[in-house]
Backbone as CSV, one residue per row, in Angstrom:
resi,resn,N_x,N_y,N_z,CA_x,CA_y,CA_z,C_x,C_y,C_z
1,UNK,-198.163,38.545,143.237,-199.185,38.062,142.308,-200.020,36.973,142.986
2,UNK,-201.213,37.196,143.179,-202.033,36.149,143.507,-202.476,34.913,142.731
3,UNK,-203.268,33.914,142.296,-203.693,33.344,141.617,-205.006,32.526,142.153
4,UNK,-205.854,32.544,141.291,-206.982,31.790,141.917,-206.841,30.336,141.903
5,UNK,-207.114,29.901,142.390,-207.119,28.301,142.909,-208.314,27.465,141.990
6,UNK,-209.594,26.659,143.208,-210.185,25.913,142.491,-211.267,25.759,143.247
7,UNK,-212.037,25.852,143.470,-213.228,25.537,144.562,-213.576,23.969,144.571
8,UNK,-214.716,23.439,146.079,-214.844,22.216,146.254,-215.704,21.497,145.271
9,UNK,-216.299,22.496,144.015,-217.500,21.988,143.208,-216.127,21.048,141.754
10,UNK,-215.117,21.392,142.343,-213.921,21.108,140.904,-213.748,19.572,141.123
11,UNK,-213.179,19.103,140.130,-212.633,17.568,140.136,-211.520,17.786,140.331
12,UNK,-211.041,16.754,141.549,-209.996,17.299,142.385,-209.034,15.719,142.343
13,UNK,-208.063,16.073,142.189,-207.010,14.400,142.306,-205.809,14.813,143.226
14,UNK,-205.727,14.241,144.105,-204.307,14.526,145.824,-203.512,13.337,145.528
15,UNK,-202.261,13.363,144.780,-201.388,11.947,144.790,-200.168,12.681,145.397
16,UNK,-199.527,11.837,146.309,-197.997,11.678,147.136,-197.107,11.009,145.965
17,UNK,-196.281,12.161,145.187,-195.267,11.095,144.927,-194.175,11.684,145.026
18,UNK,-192.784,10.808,144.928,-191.778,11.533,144.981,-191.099,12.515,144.928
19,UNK,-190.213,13.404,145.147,-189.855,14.284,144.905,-188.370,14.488,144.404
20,UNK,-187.739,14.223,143.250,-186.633,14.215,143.148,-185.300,14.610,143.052
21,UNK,-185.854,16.222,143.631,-185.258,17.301,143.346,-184.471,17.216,145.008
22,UNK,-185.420,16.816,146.083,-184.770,17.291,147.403,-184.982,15.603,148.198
23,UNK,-185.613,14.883,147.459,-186.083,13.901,148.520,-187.431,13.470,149.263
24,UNK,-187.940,14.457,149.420,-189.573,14.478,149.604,-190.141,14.366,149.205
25,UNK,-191.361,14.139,149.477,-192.574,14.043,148.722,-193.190,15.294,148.401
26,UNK,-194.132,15.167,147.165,-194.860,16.600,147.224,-196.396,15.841,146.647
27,UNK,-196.957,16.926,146.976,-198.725,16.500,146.900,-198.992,17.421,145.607
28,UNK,-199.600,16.240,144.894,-199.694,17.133,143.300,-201.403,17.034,143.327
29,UNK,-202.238,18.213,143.007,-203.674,18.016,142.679,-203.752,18.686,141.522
30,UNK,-204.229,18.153,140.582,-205.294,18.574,139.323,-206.589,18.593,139.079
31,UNK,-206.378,20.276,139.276,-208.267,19.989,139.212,-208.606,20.800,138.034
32,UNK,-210.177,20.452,137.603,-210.831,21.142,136.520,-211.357,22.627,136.770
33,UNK,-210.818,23.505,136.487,-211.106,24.976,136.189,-212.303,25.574,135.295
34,UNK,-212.516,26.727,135.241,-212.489,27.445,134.417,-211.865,28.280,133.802
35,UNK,-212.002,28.511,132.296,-210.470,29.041,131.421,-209.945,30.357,132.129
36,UNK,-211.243,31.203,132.627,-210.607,32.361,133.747,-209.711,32.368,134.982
37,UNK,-209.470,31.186,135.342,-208.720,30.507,136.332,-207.088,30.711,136.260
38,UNK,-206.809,30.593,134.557,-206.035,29.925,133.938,-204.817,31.337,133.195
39,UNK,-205.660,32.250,133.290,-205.670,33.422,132.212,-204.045,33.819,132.313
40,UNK,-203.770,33.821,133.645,-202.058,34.383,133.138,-201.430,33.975,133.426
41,UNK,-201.501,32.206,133.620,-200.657,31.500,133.385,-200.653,30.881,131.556
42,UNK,-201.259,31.256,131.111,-201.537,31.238,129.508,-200.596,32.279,129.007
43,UNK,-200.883,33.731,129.583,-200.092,34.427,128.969,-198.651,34.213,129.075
44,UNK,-198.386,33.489,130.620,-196.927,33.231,130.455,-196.160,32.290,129.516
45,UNK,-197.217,30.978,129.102,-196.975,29.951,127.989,-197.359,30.336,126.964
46,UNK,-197.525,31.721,126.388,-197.945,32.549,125.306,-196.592,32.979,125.114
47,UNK,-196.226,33.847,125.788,-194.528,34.616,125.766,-193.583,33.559,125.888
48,UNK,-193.624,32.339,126.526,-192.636,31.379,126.244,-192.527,30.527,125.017
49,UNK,-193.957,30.635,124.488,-193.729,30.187,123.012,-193.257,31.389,121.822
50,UNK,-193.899,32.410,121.942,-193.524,33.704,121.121,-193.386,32.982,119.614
51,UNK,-194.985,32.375,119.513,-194.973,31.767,118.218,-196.523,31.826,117.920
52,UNK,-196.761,31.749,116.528,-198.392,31.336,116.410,-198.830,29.985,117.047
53,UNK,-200.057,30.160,117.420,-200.691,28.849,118.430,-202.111,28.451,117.546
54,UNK,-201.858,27.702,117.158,-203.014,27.088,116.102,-204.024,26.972,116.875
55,UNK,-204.557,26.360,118.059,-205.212,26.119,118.119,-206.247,27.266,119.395
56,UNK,-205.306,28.177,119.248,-205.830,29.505,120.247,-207.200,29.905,120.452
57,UNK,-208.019,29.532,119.010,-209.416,29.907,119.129,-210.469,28.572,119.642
58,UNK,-209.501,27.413,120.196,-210.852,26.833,120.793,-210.626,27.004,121.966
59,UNK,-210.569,28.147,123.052,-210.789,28.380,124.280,-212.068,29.147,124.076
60,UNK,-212.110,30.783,122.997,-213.093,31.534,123.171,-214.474,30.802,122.549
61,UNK,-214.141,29.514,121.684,-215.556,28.869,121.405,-215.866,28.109,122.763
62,UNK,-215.449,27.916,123.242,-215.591,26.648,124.187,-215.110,25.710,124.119
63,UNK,-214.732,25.080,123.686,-214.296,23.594,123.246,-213.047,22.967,123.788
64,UNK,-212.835,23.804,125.034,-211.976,23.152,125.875,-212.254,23.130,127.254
65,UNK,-211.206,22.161,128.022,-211.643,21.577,129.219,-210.060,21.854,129.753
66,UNK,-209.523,23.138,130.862,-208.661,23.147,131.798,-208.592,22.684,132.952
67,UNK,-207.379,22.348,133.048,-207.183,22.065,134.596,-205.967,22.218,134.830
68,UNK,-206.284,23.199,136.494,-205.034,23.554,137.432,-204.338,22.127,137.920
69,UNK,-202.512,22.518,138.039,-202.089,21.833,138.819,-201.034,22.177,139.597
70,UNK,-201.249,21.658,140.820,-200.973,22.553,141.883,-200.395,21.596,143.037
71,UNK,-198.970,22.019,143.540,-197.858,21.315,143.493,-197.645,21.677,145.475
72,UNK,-198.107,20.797,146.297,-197.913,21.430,147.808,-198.835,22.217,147.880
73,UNK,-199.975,22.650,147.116,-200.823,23.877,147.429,-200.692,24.802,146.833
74,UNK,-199.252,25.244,146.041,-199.279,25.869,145.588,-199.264,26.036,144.129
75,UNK,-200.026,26.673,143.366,-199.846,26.392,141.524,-198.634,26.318,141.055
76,UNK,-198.709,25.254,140.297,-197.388,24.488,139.283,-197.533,25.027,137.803
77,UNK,-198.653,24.856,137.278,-199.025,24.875,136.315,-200.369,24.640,135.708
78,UNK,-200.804,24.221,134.488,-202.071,24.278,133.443,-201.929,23.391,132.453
79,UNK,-203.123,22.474,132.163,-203.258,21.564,130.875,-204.442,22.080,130.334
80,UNK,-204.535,21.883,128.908,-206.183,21.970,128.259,-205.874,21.074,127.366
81,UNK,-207.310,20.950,127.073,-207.732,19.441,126.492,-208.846,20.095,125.707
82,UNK,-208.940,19.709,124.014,-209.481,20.011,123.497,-210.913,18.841,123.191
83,UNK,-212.215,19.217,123.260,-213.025,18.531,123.125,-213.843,18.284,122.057
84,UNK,-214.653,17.474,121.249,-215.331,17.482,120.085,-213.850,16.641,118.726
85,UNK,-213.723,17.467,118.375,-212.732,16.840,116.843,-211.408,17.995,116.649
86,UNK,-210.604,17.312,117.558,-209.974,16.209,117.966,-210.802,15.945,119.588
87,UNK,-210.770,14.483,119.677,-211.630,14.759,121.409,-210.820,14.447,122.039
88,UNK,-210.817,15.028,123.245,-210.402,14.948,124.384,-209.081,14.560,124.668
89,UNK,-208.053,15.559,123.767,-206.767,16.052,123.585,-205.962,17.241,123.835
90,UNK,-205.005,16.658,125.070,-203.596,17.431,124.748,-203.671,18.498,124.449
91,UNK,-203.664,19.855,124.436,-202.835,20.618,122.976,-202.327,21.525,123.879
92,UNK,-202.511,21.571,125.068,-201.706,22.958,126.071,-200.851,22.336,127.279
93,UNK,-199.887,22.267,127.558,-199.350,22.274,129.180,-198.185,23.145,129.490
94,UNK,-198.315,23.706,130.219,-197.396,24.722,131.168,-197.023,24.578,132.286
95,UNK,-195.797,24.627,132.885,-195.390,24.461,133.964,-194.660,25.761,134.308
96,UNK,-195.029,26.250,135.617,-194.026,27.498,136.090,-192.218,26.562,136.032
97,UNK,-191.345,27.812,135.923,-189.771,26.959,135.480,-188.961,26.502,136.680
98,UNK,-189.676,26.472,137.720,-189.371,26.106,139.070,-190.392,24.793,139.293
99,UNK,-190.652,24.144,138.107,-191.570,22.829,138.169,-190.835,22.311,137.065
100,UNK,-189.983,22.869,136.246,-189.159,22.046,134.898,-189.004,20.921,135.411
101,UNK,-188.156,20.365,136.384,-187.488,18.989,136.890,-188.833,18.233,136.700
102,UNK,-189.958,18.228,137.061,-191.050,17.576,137.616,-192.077,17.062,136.376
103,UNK,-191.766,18.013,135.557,-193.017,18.414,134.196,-193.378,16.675,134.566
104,UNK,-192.300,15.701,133.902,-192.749,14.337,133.774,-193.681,13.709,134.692
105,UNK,-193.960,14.395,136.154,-194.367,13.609,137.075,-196.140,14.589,136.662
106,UNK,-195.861,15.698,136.431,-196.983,16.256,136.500,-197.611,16.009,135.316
107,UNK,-197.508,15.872,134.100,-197.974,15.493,132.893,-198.724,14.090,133.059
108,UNK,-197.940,13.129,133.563,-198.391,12.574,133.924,-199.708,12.160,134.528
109,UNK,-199.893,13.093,135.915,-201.032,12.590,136.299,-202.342,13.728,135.747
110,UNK,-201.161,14.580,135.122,-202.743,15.046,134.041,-203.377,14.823,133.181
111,UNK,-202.743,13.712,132.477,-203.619,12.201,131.657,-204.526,11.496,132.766
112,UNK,-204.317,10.762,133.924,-204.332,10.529,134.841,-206.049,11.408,135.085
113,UNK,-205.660,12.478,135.390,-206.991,13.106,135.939,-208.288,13.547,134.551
114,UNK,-207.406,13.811,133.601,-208.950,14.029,132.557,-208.549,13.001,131.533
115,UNK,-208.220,11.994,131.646,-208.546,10.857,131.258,-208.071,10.797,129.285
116,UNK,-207.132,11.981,129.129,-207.426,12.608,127.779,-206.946,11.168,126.677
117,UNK,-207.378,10.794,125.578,-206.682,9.597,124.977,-205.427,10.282,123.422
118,UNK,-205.233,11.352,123.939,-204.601,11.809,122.510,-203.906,13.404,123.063
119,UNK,-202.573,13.658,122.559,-201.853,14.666,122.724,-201.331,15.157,121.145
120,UNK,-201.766,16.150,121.261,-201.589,17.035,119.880,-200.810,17.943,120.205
121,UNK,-199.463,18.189,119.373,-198.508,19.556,120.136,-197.788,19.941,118.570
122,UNK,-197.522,21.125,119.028,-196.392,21.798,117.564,-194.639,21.633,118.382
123,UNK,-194.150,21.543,117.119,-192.980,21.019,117.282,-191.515,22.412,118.116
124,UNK,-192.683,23.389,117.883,-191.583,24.944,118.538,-192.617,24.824,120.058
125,UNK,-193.133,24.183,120.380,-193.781,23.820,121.854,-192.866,22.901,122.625
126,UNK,-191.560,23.433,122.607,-190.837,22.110,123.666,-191.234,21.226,124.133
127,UNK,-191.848,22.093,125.590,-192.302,20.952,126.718,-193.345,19.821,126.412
128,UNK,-194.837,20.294,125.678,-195.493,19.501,125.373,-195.294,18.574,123.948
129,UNK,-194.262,19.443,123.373,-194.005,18.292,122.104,-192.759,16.843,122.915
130,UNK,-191.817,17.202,123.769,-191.400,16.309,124.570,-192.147,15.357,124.944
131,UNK,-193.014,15.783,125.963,-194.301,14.893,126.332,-195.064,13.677,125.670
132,UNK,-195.588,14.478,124.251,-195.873,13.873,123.599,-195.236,12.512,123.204
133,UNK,-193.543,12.758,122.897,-192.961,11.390,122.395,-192.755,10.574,123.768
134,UNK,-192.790,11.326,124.860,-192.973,10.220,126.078,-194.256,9.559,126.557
135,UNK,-195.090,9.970,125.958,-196.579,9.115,126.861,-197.563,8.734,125.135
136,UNK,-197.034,8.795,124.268,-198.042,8.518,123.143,-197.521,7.696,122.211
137,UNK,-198.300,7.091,121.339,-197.669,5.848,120.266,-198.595,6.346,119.093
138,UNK,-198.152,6.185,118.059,-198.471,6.466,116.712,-198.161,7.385,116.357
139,UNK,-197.111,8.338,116.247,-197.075,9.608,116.139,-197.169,9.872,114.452
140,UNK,-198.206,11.003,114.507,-198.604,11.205,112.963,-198.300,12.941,112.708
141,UNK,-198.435,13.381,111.385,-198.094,14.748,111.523,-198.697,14.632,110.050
142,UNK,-199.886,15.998,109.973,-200.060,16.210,108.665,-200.449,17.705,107.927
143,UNK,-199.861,18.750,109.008,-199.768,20.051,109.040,-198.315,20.408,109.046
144,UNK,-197.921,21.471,108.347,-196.401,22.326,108.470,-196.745,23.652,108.570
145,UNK,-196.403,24.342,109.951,-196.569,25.628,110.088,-195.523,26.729,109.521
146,UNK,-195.965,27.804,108.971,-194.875,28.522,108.117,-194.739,29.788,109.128
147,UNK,-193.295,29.985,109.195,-193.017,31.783,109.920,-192.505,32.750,108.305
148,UNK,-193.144,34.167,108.640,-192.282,34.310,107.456,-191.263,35.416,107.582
149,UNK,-189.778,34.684,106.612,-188.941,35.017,106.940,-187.572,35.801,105.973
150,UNK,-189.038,35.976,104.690,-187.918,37.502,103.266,-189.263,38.131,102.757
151,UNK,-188.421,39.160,103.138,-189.529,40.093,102.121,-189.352,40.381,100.357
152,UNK,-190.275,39.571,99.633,-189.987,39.430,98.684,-190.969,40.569,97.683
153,UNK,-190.119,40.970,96.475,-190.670,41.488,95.291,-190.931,41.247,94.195
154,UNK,-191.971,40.007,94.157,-192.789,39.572,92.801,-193.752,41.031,92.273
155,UNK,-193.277,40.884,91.312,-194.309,41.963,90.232,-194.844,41.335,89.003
156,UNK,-196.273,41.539,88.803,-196.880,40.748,88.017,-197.533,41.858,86.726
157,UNK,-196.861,41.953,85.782,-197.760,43.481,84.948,-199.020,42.923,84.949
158,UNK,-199.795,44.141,84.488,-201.094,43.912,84.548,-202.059,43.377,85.352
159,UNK,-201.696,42.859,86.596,-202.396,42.360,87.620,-202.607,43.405,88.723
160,UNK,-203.784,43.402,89.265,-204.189,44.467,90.330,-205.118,43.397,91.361
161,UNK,-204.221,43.762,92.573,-204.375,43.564,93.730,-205.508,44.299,94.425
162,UNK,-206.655,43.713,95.044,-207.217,44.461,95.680,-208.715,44.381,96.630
163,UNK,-208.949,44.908,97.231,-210.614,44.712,98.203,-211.326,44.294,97.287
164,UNK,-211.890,42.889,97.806,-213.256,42.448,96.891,-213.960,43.556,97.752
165,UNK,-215.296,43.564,96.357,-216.646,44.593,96.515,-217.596,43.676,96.559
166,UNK,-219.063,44.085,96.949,-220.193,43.352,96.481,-220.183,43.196,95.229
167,UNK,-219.730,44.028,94.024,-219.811,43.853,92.859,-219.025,42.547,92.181
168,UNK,-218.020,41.986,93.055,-217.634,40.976,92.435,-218.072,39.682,92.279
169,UNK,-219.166,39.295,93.244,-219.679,38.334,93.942,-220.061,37.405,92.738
170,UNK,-220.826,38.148,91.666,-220.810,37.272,90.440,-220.171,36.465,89.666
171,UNK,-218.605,37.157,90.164,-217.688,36.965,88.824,-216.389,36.327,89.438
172,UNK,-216.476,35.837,90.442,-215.686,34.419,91.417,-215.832,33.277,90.830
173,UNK,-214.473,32.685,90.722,-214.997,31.248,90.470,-215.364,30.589,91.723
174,UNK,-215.131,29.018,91.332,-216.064,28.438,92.906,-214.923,27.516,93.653
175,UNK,-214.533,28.239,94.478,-213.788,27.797,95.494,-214.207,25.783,96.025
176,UNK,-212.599,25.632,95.864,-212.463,24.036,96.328,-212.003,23.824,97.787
177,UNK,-210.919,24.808,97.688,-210.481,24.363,99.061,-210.317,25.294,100.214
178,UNK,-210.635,26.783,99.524,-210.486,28.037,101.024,-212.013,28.844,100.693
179,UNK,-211.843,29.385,101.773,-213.227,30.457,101.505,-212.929,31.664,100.365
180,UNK,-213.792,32.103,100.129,-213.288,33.190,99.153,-212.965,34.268,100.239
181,UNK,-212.051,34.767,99.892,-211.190,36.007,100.727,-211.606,37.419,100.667
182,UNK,-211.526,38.272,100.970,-211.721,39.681,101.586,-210.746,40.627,100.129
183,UNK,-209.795,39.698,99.587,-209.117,40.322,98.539,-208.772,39.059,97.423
184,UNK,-208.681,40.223,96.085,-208.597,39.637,95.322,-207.490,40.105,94.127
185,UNK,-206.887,38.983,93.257,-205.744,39.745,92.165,-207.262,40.043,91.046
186,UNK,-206.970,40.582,90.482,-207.935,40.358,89.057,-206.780,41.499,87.731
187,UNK,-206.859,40.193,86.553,-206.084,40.429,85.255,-207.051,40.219,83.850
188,UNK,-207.205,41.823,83.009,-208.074,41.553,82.244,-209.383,41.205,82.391
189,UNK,-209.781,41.919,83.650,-211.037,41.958,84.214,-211.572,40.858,84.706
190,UNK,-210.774,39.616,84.826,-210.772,38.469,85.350,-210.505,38.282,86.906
191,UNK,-211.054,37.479,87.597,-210.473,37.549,89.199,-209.872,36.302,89.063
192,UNK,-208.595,35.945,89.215,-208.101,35.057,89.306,-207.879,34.387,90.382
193,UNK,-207.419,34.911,91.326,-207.353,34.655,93.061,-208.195,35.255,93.738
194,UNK,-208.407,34.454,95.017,-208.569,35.297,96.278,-208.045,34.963,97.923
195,UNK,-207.588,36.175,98.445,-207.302,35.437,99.969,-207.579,36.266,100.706
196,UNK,-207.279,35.719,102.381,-207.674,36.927,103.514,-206.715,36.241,104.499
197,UNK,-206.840,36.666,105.499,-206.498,36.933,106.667,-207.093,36.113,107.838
198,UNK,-206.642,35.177,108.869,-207.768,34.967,109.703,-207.043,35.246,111.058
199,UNK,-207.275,35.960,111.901,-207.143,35.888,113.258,-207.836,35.139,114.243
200,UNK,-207.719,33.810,113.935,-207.714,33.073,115.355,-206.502,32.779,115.600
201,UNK,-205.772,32.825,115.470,-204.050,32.724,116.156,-204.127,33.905,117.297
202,UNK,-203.352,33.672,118.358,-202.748,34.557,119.398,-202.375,35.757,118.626
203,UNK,-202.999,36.611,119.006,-202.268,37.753,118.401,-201.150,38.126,118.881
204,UNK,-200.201,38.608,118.193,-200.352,39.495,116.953,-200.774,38.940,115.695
205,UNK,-200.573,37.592,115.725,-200.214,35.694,114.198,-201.453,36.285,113.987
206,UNK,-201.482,36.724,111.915,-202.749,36.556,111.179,-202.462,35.160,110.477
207,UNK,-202.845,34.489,109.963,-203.249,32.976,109.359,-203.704,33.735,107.968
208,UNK,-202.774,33.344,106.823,-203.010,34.027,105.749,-203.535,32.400,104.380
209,UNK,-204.623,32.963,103.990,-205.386,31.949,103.544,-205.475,32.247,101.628
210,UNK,-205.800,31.625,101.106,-205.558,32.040,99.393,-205.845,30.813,98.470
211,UNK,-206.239,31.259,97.279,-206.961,29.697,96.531,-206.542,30.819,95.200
212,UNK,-206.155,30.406,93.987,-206.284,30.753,92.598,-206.960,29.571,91.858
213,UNK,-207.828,30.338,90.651,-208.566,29.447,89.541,-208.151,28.552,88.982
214,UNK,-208.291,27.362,88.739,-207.587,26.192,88.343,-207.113,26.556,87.185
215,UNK,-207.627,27.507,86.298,-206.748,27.960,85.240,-205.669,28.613,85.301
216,UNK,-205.624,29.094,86.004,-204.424,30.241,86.320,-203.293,29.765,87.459
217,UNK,-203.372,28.679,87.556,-202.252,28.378,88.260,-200.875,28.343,87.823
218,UNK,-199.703,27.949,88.394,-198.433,27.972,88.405,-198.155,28.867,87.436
219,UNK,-198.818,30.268,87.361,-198.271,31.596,86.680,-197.608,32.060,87.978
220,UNK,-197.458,31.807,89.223,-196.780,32.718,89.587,-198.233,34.253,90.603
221,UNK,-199.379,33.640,90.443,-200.280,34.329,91.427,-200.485,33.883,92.256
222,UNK,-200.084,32.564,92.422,-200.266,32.421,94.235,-199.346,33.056,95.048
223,UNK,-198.328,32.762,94.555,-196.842,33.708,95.390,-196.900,35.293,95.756
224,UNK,-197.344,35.654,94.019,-197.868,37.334,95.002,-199.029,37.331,95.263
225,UNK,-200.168,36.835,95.441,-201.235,37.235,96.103,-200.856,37.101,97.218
226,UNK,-200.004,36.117,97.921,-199.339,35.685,99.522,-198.510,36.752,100.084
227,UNK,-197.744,37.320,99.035,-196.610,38.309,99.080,-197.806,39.753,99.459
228,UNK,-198.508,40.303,98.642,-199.405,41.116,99.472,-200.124,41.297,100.635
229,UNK,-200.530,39.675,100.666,-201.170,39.463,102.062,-200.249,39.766,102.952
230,UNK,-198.967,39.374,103.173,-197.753,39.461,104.156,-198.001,40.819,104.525
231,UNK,-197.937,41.843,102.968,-197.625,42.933,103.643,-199.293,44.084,104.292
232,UNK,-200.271,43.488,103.418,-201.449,44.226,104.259,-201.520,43.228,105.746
233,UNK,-201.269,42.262,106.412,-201.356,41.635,107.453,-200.360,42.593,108.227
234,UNK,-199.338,42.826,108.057,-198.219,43.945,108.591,-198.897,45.132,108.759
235,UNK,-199.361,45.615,107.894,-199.637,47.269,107.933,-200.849,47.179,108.828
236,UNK,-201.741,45.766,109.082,-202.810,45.778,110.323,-201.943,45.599,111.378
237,UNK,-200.812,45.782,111.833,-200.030,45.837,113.003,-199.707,44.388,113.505
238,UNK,-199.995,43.352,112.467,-200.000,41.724,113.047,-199.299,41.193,112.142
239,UNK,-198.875,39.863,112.438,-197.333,39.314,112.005,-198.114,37.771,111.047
240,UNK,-197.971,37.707,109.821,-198.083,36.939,109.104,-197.795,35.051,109.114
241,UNK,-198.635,34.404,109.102,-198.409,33.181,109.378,-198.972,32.036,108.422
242,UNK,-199.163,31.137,108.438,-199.458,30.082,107.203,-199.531,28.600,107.424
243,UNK,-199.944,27.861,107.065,-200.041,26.617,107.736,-200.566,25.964,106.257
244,UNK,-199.641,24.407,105.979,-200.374,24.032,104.581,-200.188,22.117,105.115
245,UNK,-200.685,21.279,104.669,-200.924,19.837,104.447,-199.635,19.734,103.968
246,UNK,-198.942,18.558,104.936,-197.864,18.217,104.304,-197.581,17.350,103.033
247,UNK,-198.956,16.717,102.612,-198.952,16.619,101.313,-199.016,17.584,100.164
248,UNK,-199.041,18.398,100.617,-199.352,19.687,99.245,-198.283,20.319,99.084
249,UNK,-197.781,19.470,98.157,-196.134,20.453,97.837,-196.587,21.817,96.954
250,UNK,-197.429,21.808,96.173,-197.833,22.869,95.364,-198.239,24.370,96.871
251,UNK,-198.997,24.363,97.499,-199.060,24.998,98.688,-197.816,25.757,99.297
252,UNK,-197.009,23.845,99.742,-195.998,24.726,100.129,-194.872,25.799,99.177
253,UNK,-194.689,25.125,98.430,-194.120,25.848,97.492,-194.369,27.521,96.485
254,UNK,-195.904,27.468,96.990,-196.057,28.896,96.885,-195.696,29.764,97.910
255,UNK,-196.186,29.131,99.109,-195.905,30.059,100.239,-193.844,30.208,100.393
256,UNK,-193.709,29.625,100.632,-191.755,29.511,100.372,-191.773,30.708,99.159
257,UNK,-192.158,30.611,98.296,-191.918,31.557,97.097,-191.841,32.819,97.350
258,UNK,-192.870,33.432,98.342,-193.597,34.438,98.960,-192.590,34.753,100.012
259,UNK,-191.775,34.029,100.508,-191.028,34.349,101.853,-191.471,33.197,102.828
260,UNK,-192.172,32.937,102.913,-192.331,31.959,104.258,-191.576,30.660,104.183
261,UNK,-191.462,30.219,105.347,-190.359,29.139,105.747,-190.544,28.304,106.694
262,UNK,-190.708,26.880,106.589,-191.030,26.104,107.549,-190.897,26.031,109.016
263,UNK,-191.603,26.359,110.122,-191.385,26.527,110.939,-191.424,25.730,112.561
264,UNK,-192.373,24.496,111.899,-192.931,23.746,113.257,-193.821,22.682,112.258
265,UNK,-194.133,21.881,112.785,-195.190,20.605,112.440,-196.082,20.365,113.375
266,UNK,-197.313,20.291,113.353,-198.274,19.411,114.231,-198.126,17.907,114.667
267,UNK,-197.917,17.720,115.333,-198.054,16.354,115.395,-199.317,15.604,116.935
268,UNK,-199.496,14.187,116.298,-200.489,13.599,117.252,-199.972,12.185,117.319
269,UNK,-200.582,11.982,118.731,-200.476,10.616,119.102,-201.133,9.971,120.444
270,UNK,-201.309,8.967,119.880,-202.823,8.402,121.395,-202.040,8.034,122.188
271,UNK,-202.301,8.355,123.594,-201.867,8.111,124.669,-201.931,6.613,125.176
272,UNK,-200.699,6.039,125.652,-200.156,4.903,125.749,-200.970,3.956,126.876
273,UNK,-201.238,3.469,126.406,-202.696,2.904,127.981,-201.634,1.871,128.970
């Protein structure tokens, strides 16, 4: 397997430091890439997480900044740093597992080289959630990521599940906190809910999204509108996922209802000057 390197136009950092594995020194450089640079050493910190990755879709917008690091010359590993809101944070590092001993030395000077002031990691992210409690202060968390993990059978009489049309567009109420969704319950010719699906997660992870009418709450339609989504997200060949404010017990507690089950936390914290 080859790998591409970095050309002389890159921001380039050469530090000598220890080596603690044999005694020597080794020459660590981090330089700034492009995300094509990067591509399958991603996939390998893709399969080592074998989890949804929240923040997967700010590579194809842009909104991140990689960099190789590369250990004697030869590649070690990958950081990205997310730019704009959150700025200039953390949220990726990978090390090949023949760099495990080292991660600390290399993390290190990859603060060091892009200067990042904040590390954002999920809590089923080992290495970089480690990291995190070693180089950052304030640690905050205000996301809980859900896996889901029963397949449940809520039945609701009289409620029908199903594809919003153009024809419904009238007869929505007005969404507070999600977009209106791709599907909808409607009871007594009423639309009570709606949710969808979002794929910016790593696929296979759909991100299953849902809001019911302030009237119609705690009947018991948020749980199966979630419970359907699970299973049309399945039958699109992709694996169901969820993410709610750890203040919103009402949230979580629908999704739990539905099958899903706490799985990881976000957490952040500014890097220790």
């Amino acid at each position: 397997m080859q790998w591409v390197l970095y050309n002389s136009a890159t921001l380039r950092l050469a530090l000598c430091v220890p080596n603690h594995d044999n005694g020597k020194h080794m020459k660590i450089e981090v330089s700034r890439v492009e995300l094509q640079n990067v591509l399958r050493l991603r996939d390998l910190y893709r399969q080592e997480l074998n989890c949804q990755i929240v923040h997967d879709c700010l590579h194809e917008r842009g909104r991140t900044a990689i960099y190789l690091i590369a250990v004697d010359g030869a590649v070690a590993g990958y950081g990205a740093l997310a730019h704009g809101d959150p700025r200039d944070t953390v949220i990726e590092f990978y090390t090949l597992p023949i760099h495990h001993p080292s991660a600390h030395t290399l993390f290190r000077e990859l603060l060091a080289v892009s200067q990042a002031v904040k590390v954002q990691a999920q809590t089923n992210d080992v290495l970089l959630h480690l990291m995190l409690h070693d180089f950052t202060r304030n640690v905050k968390s205000d996301t809980i990521l859900f896996a889901d993990k029963l397949t449940t059978r809520h039945h609701l009489p009289d409620v029908i599940f199903r594809k919003a049309t153009e024809a419904d567009a009238d007869h929505i109420f007005r969404h507070t906190h999600e977009p209106v969704g791709d599907w909808v319950l409607e009871t007594a010719n009423t639309i009570v809910a709606t949710g969808g699906v979002y794929f910016h997660y790593n696929r296979p992870y759909g991100d299953i999204f849902m809001e019911v009418a302030k009237p119609f709450r705690q009947r018991g339609y948020g749980s199966y509108l979630v419970q359907e989504l699970k299973r049309v997200t399945y039958e699109l060949g992709s694996v169901p996922a969820a993410r709610c404010n750890v203040a919103n017990a009402a949230s979580r507690n629908t999704l739990q209802k539905a099958g899903f089950m706490p799985c990881a936390r976000i957490l952040s914290g500014r890097v220790k000057l």
